[in-house]
ZAPAMAR-944521 format. One record per residue (C-alpha): residue number from 1; residue in three letters; x, y, z. Coordinates in pm, 1 decimal, padded with zeros to 6 digits, always signed. Example, Ala and Ser with C-alpha at 12.3 -4.5 7.8 and 13.67 -1.06 7.14 Angstrom:
<sites>
seq;type;east;north;up
1;ALA;+01230.0;-00450.0;+00780.0 $
2;SER;+01367.0;-00106.0;+00714.0 $
</sites>
This chain:
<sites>
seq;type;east;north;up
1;UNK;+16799.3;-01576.2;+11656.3 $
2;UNK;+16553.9;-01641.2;+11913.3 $
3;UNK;+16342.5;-01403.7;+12130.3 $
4;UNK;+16234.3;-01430.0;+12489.1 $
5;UNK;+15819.1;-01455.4;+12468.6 $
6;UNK;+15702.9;-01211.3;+12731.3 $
7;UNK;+15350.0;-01312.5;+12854.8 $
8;UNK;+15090.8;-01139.9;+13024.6 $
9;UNK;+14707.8;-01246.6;+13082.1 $
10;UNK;+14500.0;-01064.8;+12830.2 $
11;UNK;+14126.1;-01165.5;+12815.3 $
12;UNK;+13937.6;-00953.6;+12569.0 $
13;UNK;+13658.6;-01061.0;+12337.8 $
14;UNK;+13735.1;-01118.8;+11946.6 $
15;UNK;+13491.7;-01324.5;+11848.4 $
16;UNK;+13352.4;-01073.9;+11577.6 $
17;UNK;+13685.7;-00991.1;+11460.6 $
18;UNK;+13866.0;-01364.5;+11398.7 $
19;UNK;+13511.1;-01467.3;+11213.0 $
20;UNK;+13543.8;-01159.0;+10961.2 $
21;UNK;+13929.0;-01214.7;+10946.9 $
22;UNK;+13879.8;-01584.6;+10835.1 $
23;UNK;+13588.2;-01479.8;+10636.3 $
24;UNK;+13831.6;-01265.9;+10418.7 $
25;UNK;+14133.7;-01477.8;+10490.8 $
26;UNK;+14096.2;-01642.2;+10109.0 $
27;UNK;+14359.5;-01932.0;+10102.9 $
28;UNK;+14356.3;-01947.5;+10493.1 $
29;UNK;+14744.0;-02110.0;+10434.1 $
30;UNK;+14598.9;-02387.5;+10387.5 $
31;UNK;+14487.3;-02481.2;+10785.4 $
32;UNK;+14318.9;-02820.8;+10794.5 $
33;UNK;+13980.7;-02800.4;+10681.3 $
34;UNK;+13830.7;-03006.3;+10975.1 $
35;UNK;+13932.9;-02707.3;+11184.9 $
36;UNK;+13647.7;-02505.2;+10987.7 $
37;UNK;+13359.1;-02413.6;+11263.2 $
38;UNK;+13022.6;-02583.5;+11121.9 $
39;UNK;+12824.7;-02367.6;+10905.2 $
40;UNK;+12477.5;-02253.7;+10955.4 $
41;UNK;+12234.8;-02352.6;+10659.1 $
42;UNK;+12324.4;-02241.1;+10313.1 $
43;UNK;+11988.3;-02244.6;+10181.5 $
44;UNK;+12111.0;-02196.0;+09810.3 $
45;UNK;+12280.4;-02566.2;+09798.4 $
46;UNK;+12579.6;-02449.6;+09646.8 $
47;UNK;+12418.0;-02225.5;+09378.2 $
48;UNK;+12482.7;-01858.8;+09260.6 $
49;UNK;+12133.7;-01643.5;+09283.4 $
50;UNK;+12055.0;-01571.3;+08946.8 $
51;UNK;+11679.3;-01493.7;+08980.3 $
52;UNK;+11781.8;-01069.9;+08975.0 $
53;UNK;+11950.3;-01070.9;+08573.1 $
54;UNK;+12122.3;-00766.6;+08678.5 $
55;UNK;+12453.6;-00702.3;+08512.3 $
56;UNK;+12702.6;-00595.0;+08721.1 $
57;UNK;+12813.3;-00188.2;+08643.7 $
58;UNK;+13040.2;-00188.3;+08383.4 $
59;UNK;+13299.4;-00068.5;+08667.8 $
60;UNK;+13147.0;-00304.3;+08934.1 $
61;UNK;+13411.5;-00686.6;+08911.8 $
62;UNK;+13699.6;-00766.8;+08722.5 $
63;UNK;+13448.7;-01012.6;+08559.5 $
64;UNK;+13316.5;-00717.6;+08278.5 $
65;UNK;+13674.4;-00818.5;+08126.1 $
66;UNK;+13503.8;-01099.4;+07906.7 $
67;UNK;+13409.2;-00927.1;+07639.7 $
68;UNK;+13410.3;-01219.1;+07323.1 $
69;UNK;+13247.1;-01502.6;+07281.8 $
70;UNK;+13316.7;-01911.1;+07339.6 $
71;UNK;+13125.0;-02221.3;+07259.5 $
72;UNK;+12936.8;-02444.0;+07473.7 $
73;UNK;+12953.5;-02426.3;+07873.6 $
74;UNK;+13251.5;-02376.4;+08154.9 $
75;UNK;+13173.9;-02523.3;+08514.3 $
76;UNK;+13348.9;-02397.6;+08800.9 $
77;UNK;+13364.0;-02557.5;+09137.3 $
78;UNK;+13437.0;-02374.5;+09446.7 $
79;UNK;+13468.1;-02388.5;+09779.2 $
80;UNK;+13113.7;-02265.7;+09957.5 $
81;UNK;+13140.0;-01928.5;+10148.7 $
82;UNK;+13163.1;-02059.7;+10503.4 $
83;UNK;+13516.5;-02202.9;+10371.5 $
84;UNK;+13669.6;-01965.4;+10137.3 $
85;UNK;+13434.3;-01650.0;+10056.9 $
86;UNK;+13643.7;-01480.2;+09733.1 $
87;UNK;+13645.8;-01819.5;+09572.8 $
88;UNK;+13293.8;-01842.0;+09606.4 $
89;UNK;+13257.6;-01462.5;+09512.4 $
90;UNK;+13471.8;-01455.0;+09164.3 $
91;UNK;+13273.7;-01798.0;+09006.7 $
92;UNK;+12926.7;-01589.1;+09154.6 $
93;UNK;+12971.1;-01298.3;+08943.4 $
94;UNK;+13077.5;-01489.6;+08622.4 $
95;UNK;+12759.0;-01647.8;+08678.5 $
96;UNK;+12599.0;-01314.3;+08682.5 $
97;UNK;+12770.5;-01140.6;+08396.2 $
98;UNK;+12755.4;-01423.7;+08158.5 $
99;UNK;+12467.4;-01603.8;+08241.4 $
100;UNK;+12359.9;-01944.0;+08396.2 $
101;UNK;+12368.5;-02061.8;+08014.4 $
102;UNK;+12738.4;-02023.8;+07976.6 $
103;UNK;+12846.3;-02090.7;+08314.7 $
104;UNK;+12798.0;-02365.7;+08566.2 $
105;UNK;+12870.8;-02246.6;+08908.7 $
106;UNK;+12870.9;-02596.8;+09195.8 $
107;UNK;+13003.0;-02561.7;+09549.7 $
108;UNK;+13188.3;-02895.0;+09710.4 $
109;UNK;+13047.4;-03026.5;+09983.6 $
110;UNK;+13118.9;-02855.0;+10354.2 $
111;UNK;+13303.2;-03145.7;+10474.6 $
112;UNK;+13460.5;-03237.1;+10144.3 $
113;UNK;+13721.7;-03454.0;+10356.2 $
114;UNK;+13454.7;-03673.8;+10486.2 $
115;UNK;+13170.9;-03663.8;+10144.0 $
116;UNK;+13423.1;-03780.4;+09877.3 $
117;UNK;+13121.7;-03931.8;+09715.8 $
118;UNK;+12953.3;-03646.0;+09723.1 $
119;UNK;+13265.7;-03466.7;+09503.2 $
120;UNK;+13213.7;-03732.2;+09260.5 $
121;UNK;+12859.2;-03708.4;+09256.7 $
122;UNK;+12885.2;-03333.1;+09131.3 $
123;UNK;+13151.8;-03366.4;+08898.0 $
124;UNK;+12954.7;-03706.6;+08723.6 $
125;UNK;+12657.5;-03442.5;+08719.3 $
126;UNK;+12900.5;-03171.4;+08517.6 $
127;UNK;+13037.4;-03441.9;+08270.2 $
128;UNK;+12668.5;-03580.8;+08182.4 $
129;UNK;+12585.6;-03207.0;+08017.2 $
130;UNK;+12782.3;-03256.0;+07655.7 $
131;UNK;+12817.3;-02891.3;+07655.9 $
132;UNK;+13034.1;-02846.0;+07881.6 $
133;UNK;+13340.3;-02786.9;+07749.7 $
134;UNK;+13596.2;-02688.9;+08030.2 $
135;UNK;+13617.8;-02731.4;+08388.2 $
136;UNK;+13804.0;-02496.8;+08662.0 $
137;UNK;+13808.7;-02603.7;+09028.6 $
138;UNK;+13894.3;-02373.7;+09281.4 $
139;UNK;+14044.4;-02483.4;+09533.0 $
140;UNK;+14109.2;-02912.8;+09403.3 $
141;UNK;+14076.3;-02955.0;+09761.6 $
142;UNK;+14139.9;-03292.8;+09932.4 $
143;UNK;+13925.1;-03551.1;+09748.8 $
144;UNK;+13953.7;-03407.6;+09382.8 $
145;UNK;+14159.4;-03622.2;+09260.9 $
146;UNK;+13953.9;-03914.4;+09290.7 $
147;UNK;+13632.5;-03716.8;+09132.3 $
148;UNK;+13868.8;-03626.8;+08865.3 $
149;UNK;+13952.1;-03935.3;+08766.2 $
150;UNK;+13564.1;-04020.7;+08807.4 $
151;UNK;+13497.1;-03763.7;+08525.6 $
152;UNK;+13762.8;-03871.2;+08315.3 $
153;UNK;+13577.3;-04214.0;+08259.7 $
154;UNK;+13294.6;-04032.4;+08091.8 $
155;UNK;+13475.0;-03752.6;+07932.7 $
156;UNK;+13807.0;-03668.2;+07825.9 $
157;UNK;+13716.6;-03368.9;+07621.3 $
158;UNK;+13685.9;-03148.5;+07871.0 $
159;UNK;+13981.8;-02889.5;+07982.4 $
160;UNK;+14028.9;-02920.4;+08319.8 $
161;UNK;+14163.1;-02657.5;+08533.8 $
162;UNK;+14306.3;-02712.0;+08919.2 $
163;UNK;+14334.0;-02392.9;+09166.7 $
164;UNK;+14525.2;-02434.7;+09486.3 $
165;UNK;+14646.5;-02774.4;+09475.8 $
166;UNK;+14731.5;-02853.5;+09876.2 $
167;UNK;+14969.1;-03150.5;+09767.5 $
168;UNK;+15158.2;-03250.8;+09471.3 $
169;UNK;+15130.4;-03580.5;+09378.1 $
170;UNK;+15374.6;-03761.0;+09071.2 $
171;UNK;+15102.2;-03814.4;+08778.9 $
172;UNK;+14858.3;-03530.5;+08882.4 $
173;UNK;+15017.8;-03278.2;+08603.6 $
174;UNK;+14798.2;-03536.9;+08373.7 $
175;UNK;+14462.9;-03497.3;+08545.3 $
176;UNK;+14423.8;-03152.5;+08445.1 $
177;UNK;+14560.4;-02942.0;+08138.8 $
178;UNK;+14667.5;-02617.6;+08409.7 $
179;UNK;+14719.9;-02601.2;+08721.7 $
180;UNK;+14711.5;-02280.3;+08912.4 $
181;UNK;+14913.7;-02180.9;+09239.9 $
182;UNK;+15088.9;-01926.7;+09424.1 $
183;UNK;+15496.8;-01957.3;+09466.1 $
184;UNK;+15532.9;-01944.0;+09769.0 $
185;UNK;+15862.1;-02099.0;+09825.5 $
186;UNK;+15936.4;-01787.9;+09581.3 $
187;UNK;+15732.6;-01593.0;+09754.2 $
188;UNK;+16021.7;-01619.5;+10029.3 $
189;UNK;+16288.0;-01395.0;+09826.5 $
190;UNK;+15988.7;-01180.4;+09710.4 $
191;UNK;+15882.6;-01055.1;+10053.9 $
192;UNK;+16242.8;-01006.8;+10190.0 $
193;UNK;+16283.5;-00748.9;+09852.8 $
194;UNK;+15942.2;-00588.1;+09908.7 $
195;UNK;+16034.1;-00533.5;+10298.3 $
196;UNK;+16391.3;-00418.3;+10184.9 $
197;UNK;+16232.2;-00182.1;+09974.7 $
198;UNK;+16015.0;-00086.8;+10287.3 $
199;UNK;+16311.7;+00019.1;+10468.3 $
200;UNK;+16360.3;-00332.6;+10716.1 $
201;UNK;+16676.6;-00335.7;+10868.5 $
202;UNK;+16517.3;-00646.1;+11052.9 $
203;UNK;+16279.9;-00895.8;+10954.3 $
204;UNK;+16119.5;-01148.6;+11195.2 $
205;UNK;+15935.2;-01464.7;+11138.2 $
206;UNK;+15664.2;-01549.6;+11332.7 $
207;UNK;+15552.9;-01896.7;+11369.2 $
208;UNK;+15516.7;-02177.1;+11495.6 $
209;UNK;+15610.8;-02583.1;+11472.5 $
210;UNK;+15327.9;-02742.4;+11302.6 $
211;UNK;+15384.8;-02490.2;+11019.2 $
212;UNK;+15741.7;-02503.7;+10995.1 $
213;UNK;+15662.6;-02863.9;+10954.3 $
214;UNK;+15525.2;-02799.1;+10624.8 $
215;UNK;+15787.7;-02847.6;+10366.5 $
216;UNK;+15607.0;-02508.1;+10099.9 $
217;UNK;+15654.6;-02305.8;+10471.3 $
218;UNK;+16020.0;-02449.2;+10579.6 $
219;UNK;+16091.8;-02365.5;+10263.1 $
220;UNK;+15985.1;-02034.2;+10246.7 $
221;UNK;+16145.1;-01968.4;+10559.2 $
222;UNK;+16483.1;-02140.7;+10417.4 $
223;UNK;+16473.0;-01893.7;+10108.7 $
224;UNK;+16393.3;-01549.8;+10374.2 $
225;UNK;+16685.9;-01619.0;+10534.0 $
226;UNK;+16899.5;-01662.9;+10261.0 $
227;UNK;+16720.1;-01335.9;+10118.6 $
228;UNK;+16798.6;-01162.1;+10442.5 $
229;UNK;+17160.7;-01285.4;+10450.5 $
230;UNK;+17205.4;-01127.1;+10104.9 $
231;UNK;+17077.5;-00803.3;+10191.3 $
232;UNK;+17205.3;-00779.4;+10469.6 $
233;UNK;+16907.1;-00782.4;+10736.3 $
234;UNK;+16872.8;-00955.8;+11009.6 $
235;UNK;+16669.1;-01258.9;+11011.4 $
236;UNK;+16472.7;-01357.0;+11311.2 $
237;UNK;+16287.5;-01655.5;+11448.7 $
238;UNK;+15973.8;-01537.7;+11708.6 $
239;UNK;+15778.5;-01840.6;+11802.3 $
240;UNK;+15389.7;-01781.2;+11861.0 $
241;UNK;+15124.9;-02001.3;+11951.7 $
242;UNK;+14959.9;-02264.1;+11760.8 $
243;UNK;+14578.8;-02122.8;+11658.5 $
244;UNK;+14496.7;-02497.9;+11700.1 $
245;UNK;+14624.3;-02537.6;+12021.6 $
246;UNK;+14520.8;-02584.9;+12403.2 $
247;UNK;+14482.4;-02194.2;+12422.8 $
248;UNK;+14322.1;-02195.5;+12088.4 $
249;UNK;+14297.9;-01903.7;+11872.9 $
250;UNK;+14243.6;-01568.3;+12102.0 $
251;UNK;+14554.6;-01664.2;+12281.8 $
252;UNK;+14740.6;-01658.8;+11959.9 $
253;UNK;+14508.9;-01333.4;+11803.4 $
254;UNK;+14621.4;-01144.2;+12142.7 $
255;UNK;+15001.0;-01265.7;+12086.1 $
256;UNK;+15150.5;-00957.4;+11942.3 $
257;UNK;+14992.0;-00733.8;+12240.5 $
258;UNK;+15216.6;-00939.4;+12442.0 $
259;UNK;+15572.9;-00885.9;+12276.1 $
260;UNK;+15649.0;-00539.6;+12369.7 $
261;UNK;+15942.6;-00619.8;+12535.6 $
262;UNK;+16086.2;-00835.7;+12257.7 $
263;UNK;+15985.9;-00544.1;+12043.4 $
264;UNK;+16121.5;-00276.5;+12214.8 $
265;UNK;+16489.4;-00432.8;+12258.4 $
266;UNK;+16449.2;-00464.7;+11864.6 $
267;UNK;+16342.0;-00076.8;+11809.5 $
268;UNK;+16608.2;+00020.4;+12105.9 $
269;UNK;+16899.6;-00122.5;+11808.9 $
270;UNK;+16721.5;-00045.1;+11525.5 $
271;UNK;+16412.3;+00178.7;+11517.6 $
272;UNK;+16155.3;+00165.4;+11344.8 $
273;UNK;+16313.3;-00043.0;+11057.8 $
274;UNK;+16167.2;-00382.3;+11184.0 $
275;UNK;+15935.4;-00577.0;+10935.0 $
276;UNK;+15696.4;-00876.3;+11064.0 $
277;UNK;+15546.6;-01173.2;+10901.5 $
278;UNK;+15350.8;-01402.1;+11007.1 $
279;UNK;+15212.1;-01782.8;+10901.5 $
280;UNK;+14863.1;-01788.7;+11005.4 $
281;UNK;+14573.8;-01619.4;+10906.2 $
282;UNK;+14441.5;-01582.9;+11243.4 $
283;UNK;+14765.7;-01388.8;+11320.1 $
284;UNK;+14718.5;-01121.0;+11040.1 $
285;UNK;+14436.6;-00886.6;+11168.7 $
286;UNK;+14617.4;-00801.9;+11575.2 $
287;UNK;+14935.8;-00815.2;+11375.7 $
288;UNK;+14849.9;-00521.8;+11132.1 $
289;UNK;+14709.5;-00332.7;+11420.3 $
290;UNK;+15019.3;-00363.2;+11591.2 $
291;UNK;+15204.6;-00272.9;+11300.6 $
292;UNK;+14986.7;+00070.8;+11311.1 $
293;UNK;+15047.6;+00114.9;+11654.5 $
294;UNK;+15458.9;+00111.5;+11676.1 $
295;UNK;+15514.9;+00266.6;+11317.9 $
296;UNK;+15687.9;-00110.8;+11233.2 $
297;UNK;+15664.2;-00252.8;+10866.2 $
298;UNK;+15419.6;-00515.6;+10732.0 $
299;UNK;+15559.7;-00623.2;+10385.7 $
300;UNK;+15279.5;-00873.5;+10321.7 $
301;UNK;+14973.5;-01134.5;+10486.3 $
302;UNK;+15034.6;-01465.1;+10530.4 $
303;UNK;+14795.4;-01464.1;+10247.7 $
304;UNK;+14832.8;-01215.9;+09964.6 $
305;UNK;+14517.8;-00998.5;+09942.3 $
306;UNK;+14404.5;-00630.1;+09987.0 $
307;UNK;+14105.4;-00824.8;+10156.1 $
308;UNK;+14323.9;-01009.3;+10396.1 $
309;UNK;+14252.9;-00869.6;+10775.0 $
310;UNK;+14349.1;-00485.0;+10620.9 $
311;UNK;+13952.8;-00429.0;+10550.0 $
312;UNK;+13858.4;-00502.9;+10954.0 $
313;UNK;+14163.2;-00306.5;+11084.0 $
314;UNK;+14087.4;+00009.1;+10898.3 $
315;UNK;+13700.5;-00018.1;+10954.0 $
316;UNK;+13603.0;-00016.5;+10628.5 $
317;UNK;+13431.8;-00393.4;+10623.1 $
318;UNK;+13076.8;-00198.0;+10464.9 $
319;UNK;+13216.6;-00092.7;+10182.8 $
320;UNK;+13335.5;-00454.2;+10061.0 $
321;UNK;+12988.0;-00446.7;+09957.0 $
322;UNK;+12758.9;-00226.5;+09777.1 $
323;UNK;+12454.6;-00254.7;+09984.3 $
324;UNK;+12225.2;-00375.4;+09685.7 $
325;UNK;+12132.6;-00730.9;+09851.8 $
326;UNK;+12107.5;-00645.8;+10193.5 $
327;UNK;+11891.6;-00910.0;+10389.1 $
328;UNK;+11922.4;-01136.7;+10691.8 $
329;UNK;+12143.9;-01468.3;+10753.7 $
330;UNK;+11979.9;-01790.1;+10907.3 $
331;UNK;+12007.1;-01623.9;+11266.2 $
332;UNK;+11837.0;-01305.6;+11197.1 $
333;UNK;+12127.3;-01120.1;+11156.0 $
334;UNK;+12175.8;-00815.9;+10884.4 $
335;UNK;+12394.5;-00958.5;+10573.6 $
336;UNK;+12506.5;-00787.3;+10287.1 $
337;UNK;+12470.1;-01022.3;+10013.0 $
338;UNK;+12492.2;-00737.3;+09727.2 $
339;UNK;+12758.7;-00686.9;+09470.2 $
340;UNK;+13132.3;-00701.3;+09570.7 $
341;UNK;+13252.9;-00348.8;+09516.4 $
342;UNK;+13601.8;-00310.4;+09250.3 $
343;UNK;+13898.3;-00419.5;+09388.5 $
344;UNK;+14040.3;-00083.5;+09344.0 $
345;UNK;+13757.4;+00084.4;+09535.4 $
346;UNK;+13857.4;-00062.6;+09822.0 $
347;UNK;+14179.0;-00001.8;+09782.0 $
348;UNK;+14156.1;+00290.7;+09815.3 $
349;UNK;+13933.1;+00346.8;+10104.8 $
350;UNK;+14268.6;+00146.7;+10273.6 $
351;UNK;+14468.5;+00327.4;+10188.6 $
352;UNK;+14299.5;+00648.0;+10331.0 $
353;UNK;+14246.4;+00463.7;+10608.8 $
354;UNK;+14633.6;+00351.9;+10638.6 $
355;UNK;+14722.9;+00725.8;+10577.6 $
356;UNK;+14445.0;+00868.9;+10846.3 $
357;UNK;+14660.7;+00682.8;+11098.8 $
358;UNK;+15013.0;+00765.4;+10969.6 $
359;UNK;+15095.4;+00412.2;+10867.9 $
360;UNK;+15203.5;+00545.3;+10479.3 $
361;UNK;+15429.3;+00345.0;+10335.8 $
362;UNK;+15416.6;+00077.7;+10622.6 $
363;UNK;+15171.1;-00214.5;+10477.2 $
364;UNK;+15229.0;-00374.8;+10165.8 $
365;UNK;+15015.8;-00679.6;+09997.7 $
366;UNK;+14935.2;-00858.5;+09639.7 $
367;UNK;+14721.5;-00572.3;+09418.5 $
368;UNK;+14403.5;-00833.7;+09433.9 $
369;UNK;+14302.7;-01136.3;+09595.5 $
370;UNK;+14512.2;-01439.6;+09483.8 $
371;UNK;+14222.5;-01686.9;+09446.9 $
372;UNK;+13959.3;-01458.8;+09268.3 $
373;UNK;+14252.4;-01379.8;+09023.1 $
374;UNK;+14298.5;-01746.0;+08965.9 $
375;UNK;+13949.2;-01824.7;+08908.8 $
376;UNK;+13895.5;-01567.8;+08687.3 $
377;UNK;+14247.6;-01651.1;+08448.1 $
378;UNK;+14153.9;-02062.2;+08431.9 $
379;UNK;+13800.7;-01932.2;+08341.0 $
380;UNK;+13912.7;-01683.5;+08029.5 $
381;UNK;+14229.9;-01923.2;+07960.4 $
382;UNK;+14001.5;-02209.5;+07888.6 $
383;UNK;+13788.4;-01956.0;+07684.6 $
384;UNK;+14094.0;-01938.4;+07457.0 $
385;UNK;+14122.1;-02300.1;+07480.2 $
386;UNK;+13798.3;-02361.3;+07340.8 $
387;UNK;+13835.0;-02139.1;+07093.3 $
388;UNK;+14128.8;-02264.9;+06949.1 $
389;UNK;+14355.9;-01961.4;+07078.1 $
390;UNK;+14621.0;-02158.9;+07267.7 $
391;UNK;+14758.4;-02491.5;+07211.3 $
392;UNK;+14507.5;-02752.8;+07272.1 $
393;UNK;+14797.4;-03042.9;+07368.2 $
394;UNK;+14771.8;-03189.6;+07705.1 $
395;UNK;+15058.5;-03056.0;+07927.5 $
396;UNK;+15152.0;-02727.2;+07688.3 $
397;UNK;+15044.7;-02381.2;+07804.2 $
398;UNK;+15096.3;-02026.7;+07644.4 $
399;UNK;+15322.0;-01896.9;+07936.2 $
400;UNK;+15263.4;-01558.7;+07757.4 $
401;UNK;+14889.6;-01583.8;+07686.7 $
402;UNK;+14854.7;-01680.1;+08069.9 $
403;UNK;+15067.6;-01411.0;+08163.8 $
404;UNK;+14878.5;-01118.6;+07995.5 $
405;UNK;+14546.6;-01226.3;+08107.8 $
406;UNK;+14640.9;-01206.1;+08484.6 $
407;UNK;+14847.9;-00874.0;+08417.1 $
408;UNK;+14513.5;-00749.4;+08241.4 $
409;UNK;+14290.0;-00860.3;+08560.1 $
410;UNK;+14520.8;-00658.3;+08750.8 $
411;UNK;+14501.4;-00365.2;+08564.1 $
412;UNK;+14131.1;-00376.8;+08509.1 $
413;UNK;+14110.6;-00416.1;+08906.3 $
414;UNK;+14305.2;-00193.7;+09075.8 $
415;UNK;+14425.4;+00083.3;+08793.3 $
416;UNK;+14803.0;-00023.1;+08796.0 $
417;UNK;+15045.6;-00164.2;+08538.8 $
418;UNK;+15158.1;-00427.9;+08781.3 $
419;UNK;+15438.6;-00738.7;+08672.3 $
420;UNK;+15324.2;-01097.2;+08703.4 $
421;UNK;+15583.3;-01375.6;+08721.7 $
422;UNK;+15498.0;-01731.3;+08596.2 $
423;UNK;+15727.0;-02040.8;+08687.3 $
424;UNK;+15671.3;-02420.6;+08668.1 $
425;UNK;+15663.1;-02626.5;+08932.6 $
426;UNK;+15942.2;-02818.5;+08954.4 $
427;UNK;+16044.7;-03118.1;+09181.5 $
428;UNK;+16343.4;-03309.0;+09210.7 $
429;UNK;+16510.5;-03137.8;+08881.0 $
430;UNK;+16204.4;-03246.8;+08710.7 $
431;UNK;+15960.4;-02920.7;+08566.2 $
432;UNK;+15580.7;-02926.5;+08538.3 $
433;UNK;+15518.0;-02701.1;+08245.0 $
434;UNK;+15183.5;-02698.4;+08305.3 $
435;UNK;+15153.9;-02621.9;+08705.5 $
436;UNK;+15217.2;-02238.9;+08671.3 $
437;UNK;+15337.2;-02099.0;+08997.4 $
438;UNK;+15216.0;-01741.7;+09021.2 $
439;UNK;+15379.0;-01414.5;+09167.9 $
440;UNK;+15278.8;-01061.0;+09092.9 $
441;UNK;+15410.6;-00759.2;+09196.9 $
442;UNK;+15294.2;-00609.9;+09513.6 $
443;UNK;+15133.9;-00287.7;+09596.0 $
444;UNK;+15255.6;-00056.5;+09941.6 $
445;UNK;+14971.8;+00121.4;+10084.7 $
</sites>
């Protein structure tokens, strides 16, 4: 069912906004990279400060769960901050709570498309120190495959983990002992229940054709409708402009200030029992607001994370932080670069926020951020590796081991006895035992 766009010239400045937004988008559904604005210098070259040897407060990350011991050293490779800031974050604090000694944290290149030898370069560097024992990569961006197989040629003894895989590839289950990855086709049914659940009499999709191109999204979309056919709601299509195009991204940030008519011939029919998603993470942050502002129903970001958009829209960015490293950026500016406060701090700060604004019960998300949840379970999972506490066959993973450590990160983080659902990836009838597709239960503000 399609929807009239109703445009009208909006110029207003959101510079400030869209560069927190995409600072806290995490997985940024997986835009091209070369879309990325340049960075300014990262004078650390890629490497966690660990001149303080604070620990961090015994309430402070989900990181004070490692509480045992494990031989030898675990590298983890992230994305820098300019790309994907709670990667960066989750393998930083590790760092901090268990010491340079045990862990090796290395950031890929900025324009890991383009430096592929550079990739190889730092995972030749990892594989030369004999005691490291296990590797996890977060996110095995484009290019890690070939550094893989690079490392393999020196060392085969090392348990490899891959994070946010962008593209499946037949014989990349064998590069790696685990892989690590949202469902999102899944994802699909999950949203539809969670917006049921909500309330939604009516659910529309925003997005547009270069993402409905992409065969995890079309899917997705596929599995929504079917969802919304089952439960009886009714689906519909809303077509929005492209971040990436002509009008690049504040014509699409200022999009949902334009469809009050659309929205209004929806609420006329239905009230306020209209949920919204949409595909890009540029989207999320106007999108919540307007949620707020007609009473509608947000069952979840294009990205699942209680720091997707909701921290800017409820104006409580300064407490992401705890002040403790405040200093200045390359241009001067003030930059908290202290602790990241517990996930279940903040939130709750959103949720008084949400309630402040009588929005209760009208946002949902995932309890934590996807990707510091995934760094965090490849990190203790190939604890237990090295210790001998899970099979230590290529391609066999304890399903139920996995399980309770991400159950147990949520808990730790946020207070609640949340569900977490594993599945294989599986392609053409064919199942990847060891690509774990993850889905936890969400959390309605």
């Amino acid at each position: 069912m399609e929807y009239p766009l109703i445009r009208r010239s909006l110029v207003r400045a959101l510079c400030f906004v869209l560069a927190l937004c995409l600072l806290f988008a995490g997985v940024a559904c997986r835009e091209k990279e070369s879309d990325v604005a340049p960075p300014t210098p990262d004078t650390t070259d890629g490497k966690a400060d660990e001149t303080s040897g604070d620990e961090v407060p015994a309430n402070g990350t989900p990181v004070e769960l490692i509480d045992y011991p494990f031989s030898g050293k675990i590298a983890i490779v992230t994305d820098d901050m300019h790309h994907h800031v709670s990667t960066y974050w989750a393998a930083y604090y590790l760092v901090q709570r268990l010491g340079s000694d045990k862990i090796i944290h290395r950031t890929w290149p900025y324009d890991f498309v383009q430096d592929s030898e550079e990739m190889i370069r730092i995972l030749l560097e990892i594989a030369e120190d004999p005691e490291v024992k296990a590797l996890v990569i977060n996110r095995a961006v484009v290019g890690t495959y070939a550094a893989v197989d690079a490392l393999l040629e020196l060392r085969d003894d090392i348990f490899i983990v891959y994070c946010n895989t962008p593209e499946f590839r037949t014989g990349v289950e064998s590069k790696a002992h685990l892989h690590i990855d949202t469902n999102n086709e899944l994802r699909g049914e999950a949203i539809i229940a969670t917006a049921k659940a909500m309330g939604a009499e009516v659910f529309v999709h925003c997005s547009f054709p270069r993402h409905l191109a992409m065969t995890t999204f079309a899917a997705r979309r596929n599995l929504m409708m079917a969802a919304c056919e089952r439960e009886g709601i009714l689906f519909v299509d809303l077509s929005v402009p492209d971040p990436t195009g002509p009008d690049g991204l504040p014509t699409t940030s200022m999009y949902f200030f334009d469809i009050s008519e659309d929205y209004s011939k929806l609420e006329a029919e239905h009230g306020k029992s209209i949920a919204l998603f949409a595909t890009s993470c540029v989207m999320q942050a106007p999108l919540q607001r307007y949620i707020i502002q007609v009473g509608a129903i947000y069952p979840e970001p294009c990205c699942p994370s209680p720091y997707h958009a909701f921290p800017v829209v409820l104006e409580v960015m300064d407490r992401i932080f705890d002040g403790s490293g405040m200093g200045v950026d390359a241009d001067g500016e003030p930059q908290d670069k202290g602790r990241l406060r517990p996930v279940s701090d903040v939130v709750g700060d959103i949720r008084e926020s949400i309630a402040a604004r009588g929005a209760t019960g009208r946002l949902a998300t995932w309890p934590v951020p996807e990707e510091m949840m995934y760094t965090y379970a490849g990190m203790v999972y190939s604890t237990k590796w090295i210790n001998g506490e899970v099979p230590r066959e290529r391609g066999i993973i304890d399903y139920a081991a996995f399980k309770e450590i991400c159950e147990t990160y949520i808990y730790e983080s946020t207070g609640e006895h949340l569900g977490v659902e594993l599945n294989p990836l599986s392609i053409s009838g064919r199942s990847y035992n060891n690509f774990l597709l993850v889905l936890p239960d969400s959390i309605v503000f």
